[in-house]
NULO-370011 format. One record per residue (C-alpha): x, y, z; chain; residue in one letter. Coordinates in steps of 0.5 Angstrom, whole numbers. Layout:
BEGIN
+-------+-------+-------+-------+-----+
:  east : north :    up : chain : res :
+-------+-------+-------+-------+-----+
:     X :     Y :     Z :     A :   A :
...
+-------+-------+-------+-------+-----+
***
This chain:
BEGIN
+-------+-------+-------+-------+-----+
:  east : north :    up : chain : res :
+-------+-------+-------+-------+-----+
:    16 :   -70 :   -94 :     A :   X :
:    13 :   -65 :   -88 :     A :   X :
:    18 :   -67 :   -83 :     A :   X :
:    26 :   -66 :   -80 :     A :   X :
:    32 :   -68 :   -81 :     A :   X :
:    31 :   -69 :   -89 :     A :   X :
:    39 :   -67 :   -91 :     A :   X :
:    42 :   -72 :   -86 :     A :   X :
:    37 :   -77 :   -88 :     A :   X :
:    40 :   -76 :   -96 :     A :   X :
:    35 :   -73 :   -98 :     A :   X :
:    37 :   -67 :  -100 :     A :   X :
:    42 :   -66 :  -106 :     A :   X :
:    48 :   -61 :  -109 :     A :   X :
:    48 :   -62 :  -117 :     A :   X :
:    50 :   -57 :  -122 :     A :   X :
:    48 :   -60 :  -128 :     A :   X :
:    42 :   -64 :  -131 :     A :   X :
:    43 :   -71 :  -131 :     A :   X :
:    46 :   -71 :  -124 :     A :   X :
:    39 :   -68 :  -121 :     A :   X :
:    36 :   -72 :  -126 :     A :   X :
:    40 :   -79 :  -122 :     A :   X :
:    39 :   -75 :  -115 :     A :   X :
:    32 :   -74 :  -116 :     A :   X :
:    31 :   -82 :  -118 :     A :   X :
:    35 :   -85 :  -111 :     A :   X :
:    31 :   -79 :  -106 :     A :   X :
:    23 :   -81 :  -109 :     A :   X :
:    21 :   -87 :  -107 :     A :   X :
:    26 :   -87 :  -100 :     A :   X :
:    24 :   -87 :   -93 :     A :   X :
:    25 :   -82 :   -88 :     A :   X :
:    22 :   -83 :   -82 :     A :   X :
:    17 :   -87 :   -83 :     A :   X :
:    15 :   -82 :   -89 :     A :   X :
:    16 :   -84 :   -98 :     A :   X :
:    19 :   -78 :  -101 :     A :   X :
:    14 :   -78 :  -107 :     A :   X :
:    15 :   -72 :  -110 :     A :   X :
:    22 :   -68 :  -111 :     A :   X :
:    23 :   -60 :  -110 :     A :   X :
:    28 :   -58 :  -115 :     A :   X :
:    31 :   -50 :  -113 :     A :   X :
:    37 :   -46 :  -117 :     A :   X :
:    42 :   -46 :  -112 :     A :   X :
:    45 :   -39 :  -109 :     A :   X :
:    52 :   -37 :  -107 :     A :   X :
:    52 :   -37 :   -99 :     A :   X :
:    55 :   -31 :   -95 :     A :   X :
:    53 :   -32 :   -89 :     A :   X :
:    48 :   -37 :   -86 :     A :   X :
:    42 :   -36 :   -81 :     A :   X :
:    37 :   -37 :   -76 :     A :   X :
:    29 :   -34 :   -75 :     A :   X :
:    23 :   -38 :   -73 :     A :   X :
:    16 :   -33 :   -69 :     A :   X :
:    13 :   -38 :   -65 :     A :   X :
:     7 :   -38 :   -61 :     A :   X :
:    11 :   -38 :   -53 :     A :   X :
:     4 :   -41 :   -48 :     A :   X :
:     8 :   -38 :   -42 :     A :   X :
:     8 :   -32 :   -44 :     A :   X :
:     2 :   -32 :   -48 :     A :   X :
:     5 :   -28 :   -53 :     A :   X :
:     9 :   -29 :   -59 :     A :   X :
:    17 :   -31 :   -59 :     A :   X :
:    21 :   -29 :   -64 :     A :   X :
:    28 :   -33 :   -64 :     A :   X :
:    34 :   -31 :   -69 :     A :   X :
:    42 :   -34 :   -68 :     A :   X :
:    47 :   -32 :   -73 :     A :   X :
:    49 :   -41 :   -74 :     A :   X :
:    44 :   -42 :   -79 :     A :   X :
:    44 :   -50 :   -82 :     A :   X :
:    46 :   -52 :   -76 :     A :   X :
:    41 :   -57 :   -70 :     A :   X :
:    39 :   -51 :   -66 :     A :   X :
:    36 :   -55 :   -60 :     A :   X :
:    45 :   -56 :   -59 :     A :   X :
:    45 :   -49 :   -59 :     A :   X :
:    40 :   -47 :   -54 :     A :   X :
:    43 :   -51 :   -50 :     A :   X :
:    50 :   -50 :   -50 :     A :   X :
:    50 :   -43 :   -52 :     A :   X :
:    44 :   -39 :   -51 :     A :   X :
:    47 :   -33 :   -51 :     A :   X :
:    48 :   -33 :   -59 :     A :   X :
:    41 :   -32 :   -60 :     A :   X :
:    36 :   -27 :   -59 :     A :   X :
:    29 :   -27 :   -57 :     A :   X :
:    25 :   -22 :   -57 :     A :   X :
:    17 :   -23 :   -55 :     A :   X :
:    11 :   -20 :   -58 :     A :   X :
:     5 :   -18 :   -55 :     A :   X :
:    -1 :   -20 :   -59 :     A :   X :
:    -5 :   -13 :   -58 :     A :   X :
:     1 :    -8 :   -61 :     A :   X :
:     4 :   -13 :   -67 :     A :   X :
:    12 :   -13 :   -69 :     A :   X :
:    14 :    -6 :   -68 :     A :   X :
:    20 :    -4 :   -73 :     A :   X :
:    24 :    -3 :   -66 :     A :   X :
:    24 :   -11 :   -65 :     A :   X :
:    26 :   -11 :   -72 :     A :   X :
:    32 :    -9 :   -72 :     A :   X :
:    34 :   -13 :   -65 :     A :   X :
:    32 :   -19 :   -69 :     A :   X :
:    37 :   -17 :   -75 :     A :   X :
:    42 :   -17 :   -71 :     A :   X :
:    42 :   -23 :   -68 :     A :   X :
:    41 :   -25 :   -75 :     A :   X :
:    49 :   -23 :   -77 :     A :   X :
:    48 :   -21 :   -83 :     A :   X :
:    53 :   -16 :   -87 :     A :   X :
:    50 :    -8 :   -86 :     A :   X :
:    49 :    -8 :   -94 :     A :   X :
:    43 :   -14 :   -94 :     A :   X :
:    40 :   -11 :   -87 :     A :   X :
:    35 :    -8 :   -90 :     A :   X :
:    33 :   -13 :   -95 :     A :   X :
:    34 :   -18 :   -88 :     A :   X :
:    28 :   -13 :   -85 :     A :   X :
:    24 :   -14 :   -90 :     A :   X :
:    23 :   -22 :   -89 :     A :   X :
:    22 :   -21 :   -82 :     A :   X :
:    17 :   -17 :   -83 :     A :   X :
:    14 :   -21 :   -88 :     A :   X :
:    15 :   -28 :   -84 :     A :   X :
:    11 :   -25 :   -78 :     A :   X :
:     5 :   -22 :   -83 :     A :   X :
:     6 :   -30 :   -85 :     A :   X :
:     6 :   -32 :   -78 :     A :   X :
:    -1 :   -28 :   -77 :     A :   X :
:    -5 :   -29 :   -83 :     A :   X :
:    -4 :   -36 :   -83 :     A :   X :
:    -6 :   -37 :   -76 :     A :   X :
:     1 :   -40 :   -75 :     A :   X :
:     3 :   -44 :   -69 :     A :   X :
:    11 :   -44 :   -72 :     A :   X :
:    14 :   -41 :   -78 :     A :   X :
:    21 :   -43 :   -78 :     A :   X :
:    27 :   -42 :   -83 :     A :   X :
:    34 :   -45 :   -83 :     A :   X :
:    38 :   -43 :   -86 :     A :   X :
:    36 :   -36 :   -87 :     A :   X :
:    41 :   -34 :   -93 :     A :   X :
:    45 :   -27 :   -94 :     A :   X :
:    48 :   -28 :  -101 :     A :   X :
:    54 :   -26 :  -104 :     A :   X :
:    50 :   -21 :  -109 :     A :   X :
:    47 :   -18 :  -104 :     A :   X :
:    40 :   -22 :  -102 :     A :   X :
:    36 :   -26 :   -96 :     A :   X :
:    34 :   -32 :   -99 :     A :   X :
:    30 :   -37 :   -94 :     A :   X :
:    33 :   -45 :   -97 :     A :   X :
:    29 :   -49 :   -92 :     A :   X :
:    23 :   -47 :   -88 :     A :   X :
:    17 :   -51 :   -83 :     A :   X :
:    11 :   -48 :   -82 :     A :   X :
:     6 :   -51 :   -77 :     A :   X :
:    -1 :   -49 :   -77 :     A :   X :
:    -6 :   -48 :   -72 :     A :   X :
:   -12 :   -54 :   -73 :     A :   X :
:   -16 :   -49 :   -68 :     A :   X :
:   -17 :   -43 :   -74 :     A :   X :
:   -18 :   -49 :   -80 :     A :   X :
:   -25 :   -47 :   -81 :     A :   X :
:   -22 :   -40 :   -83 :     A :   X :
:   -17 :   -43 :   -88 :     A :   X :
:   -21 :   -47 :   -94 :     A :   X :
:   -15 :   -46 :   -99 :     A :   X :
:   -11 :   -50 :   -94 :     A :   X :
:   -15 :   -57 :   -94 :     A :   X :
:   -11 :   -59 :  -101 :     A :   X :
:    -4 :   -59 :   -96 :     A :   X :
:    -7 :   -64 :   -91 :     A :   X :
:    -5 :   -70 :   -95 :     A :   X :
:     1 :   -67 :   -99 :     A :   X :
:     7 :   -71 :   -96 :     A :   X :
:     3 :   -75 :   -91 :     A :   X :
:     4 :   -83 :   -89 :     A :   X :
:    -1 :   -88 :   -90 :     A :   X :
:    -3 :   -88 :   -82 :     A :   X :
:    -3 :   -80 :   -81 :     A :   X :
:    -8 :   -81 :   -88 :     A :   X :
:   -12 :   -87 :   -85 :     A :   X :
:   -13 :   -83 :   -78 :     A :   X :
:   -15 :   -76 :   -81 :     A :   X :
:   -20 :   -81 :   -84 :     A :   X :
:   -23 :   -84 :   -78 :     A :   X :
:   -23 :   -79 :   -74 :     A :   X :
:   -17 :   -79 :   -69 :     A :   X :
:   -13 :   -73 :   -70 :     A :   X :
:    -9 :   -74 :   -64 :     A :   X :
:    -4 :   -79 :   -68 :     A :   X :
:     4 :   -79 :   -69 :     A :   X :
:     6 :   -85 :   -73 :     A :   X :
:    14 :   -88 :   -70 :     A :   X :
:    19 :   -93 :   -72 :     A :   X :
:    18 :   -98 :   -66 :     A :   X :
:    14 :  -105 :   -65 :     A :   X :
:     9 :  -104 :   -60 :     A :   X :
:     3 :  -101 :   -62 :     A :   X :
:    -1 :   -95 :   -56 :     A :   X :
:    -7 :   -93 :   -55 :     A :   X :
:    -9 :   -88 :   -50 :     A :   X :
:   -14 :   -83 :   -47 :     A :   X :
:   -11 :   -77 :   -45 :     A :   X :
:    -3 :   -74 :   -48 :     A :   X :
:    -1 :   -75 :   -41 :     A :   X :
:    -2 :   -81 :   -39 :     A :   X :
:     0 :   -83 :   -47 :     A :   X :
:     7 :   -79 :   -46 :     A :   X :
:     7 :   -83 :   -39 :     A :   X :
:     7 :   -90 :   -42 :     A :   X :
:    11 :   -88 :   -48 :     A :   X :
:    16 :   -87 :   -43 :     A :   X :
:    14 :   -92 :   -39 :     A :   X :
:    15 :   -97 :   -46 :     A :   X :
:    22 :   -94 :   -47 :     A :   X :
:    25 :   -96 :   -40 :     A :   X :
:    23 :  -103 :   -40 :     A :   X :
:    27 :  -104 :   -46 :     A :   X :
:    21 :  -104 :   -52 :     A :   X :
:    19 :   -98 :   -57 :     A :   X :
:    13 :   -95 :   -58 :     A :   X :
:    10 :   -95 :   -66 :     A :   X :
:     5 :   -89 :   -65 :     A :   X :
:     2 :   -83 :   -60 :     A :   X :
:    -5 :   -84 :   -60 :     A :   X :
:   -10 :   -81 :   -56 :     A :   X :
:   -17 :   -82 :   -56 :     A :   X :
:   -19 :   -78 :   -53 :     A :   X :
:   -24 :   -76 :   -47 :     A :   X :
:   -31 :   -80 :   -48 :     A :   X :
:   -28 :   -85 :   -52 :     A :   X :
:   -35 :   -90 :   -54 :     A :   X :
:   -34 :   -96 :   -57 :     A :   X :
:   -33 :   -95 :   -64 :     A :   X :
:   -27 :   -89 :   -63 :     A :   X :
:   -23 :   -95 :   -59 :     A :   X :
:   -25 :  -100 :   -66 :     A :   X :
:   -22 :   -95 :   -70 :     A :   X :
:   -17 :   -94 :   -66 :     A :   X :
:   -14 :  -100 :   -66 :     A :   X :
:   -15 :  -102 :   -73 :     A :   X :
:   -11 :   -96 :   -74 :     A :   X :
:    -6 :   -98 :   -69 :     A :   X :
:    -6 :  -105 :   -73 :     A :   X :
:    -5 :  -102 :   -79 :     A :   X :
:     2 :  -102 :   -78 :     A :   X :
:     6 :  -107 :   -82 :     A :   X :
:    11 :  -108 :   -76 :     A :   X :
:     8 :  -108 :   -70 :     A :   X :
:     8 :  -113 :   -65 :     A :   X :
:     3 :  -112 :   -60 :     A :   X :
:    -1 :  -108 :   -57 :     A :   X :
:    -2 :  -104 :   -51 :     A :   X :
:    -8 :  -101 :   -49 :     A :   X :
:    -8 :   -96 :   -43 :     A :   X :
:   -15 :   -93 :   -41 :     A :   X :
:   -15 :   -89 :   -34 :     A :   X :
:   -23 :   -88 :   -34 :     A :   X :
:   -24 :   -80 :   -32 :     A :   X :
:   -31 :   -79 :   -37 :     A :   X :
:   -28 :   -84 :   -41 :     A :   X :
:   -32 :   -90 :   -39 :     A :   X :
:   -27 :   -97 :   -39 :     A :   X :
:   -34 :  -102 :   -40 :     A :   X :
:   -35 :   -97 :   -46 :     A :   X :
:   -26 :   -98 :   -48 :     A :   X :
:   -27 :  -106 :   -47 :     A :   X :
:   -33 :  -106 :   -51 :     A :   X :
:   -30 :  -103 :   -57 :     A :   X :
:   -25 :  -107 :   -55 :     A :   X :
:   -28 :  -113 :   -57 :     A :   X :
:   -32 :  -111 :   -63 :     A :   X :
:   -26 :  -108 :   -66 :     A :   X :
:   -23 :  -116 :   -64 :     A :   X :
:   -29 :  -118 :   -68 :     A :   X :
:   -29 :  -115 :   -74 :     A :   X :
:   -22 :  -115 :   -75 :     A :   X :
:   -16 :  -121 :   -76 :     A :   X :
:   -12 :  -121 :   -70 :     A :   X :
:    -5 :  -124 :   -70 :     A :   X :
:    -1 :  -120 :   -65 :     A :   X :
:    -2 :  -120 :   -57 :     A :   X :
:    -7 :  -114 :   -55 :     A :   X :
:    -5 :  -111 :   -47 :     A :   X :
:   -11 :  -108 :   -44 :     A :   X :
:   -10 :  -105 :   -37 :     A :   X :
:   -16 :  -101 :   -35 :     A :   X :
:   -17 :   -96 :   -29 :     A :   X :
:   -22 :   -92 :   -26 :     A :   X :
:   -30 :   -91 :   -28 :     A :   X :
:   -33 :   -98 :   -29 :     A :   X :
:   -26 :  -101 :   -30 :     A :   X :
:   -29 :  -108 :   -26 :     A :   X :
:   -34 :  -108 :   -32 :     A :   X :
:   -29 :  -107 :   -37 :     A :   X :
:   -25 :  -112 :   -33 :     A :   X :
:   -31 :  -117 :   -34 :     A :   X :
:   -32 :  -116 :   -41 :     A :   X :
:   -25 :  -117 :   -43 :     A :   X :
:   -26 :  -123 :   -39 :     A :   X :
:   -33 :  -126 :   -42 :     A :   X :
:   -29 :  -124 :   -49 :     A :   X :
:   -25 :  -129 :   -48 :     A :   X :
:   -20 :  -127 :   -54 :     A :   X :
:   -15 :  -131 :   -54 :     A :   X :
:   -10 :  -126 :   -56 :     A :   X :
:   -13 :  -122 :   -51 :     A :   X :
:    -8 :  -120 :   -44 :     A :   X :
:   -10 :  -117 :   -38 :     A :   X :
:    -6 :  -112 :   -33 :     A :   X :
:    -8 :  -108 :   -27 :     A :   X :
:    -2 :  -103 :   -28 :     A :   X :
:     1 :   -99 :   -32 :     A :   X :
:     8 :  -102 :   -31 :     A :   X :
:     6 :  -110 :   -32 :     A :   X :
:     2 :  -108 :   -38 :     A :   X :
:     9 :  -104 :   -42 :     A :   X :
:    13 :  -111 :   -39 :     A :   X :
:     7 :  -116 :   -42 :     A :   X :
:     8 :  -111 :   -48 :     A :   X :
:    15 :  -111 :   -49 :     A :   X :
:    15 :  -119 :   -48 :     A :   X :
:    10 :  -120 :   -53 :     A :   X :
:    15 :  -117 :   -58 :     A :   X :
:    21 :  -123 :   -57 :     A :   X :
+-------+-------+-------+-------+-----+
***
């Protein structure tokens, strides 16, 4: 399943022999992990570790160059490192125009800790990671933990690749992995559409226009006492049909218990928002509570249209804060 935390999750097994990875392999298939069915097992020959690592070549927007990361703790959470100890990692940003030059090879070896006879095998992988990160058209390439092993090896165990939907167009052969280890909902919105959507694990449906304001109310969510089941975000210009898609996918949810619909109308138009609305409520059964606040262009005719609408699992709020607290209360 293409996201973290698989090992904590128990779906990652030690066996040494066959019919304990053939028991190890039947109580992962089938298990959820965040929201995602394990339904295919990888089986891989284990290595005896010397040493752990960590390296990832990410995109840094901020300094509109690439960002290499390396720190000696492999196999471990990171984020905790970064934060409590910043200096056990090494950075190292890469212009784009010059590429990865052996002098910041070697920096990022270091920091890899790894034992003077795996360096040049080390240097290697690194060189080929970043080639990888480049050719792909990559937004993240990320391997923890980076092994040495005992017979003198570098192994990568476990890695995440992100790649950059913007360059697809060059990259036919990677259409087959779209929906390897994809939900049901991420299938459903590629289907419709509606690229911007991230399935969670909480009750209250969202519909959006615009990251920003979808963050805002996912927090907003959080602080009076609910949890959001999903990001989306329709986008700018949204018309009717993209509003009736969205929320059949948002419904699509089996444990969702209401809905909230947060339109602030910049080129979006919120008569256009409460006219799919009302077609999406037409076309499909609804047995759940939809709040629906609209704000900006035409919001007064979005307002009536939702009004003369008159559905009946249909409320209205006129700011943010009342639609997340209607929403949470919808859910008891």
């Amino acid at each position: 399943v293409k996201v973290g935390g698989r090992g904590k999750a128990g779906g990652i097994k030690v066996v040494d022999n066959p019919q304990a990875a053939r028991s190890a392999a039947e109580s992962i298939l089938g298990m959820q992990i965040r929201s995602h069915t394990v339904e295919q097992v990888l089986i891989e020959a284990g290595v005896e570790i010397a040493s752990e690592a960590y390296l990832s070549i990410l995109l840094d927007r901020s300094s509109k160059k690439h960002l290499m990361i390396a720190c000696a703790e492999g196999g471990v959470d990171i984020e905790s490192v970064a934060k409590t100890r910043p200096e056990a990692l090494t950075r190292v940003l890469v212009e784009p125009l010059l590429g990865l030059r052996p002098f910041q090879v070697a920096r990022i070896v270091k920091g890899l800790g790894f034992p003077a006879d795996t360096r040049k095998a080390a240097a290697a992988v690194v060189a080929g990671l970043f080639t990888l990160y480049e050719q792909a058209d990559a937004s993240l390439v990320e391997v923890n933990p980076l092994v040495a092993t005992s017979s003198g090896e570098v192994v990568a165990l476990d890695a995440k690749v992100s790649l950059d939907e913007s360059a697809s167009y060059r990259h036919p052969e990677f259409e087959k992995l779209r929906s390897y280890g994809e939900g049901e909902r991420e299938q459903l919105a590629r289907r419709y559409g509606l690229s911007n959507f991230v399935a969670l694990e909480g009750e209250i449906g969202i519909v959006g226009n615009g990251a920003g304001l979808v963050m805002s109310t996912l927090d907003l969510i959080d602080q009076v006492g609910g949890r959001a089941a999903n990001f989306l975000d329709v986008g700018g210009g949204a018309d009717p049909e993209v509003v009736a898609n969205a929320l059949r996918l948002v419904l699509a949810a089996g444990g969702t218990k209401s809905v909230l619909v947060n339109i602030f109308g910049g080129i979006t138009r919120c008569d256009q928002v409460a006219a799919g609305v009302v077609e999406a409520l037409g076309a499909i059964q609804v047995d759940i509570p939809i709040v629906v606040r609209l704000a900006g262009t035409n919001a007064p005719e979005g307002v009536r249209i939702m009004e003369q609408a008159r559905h009946p699992r249909v409320v209205l709020a006129k700011t943010m804060l009342e639609a997340a607290q209607k929403a949470v209360e919808a859910t008891k």
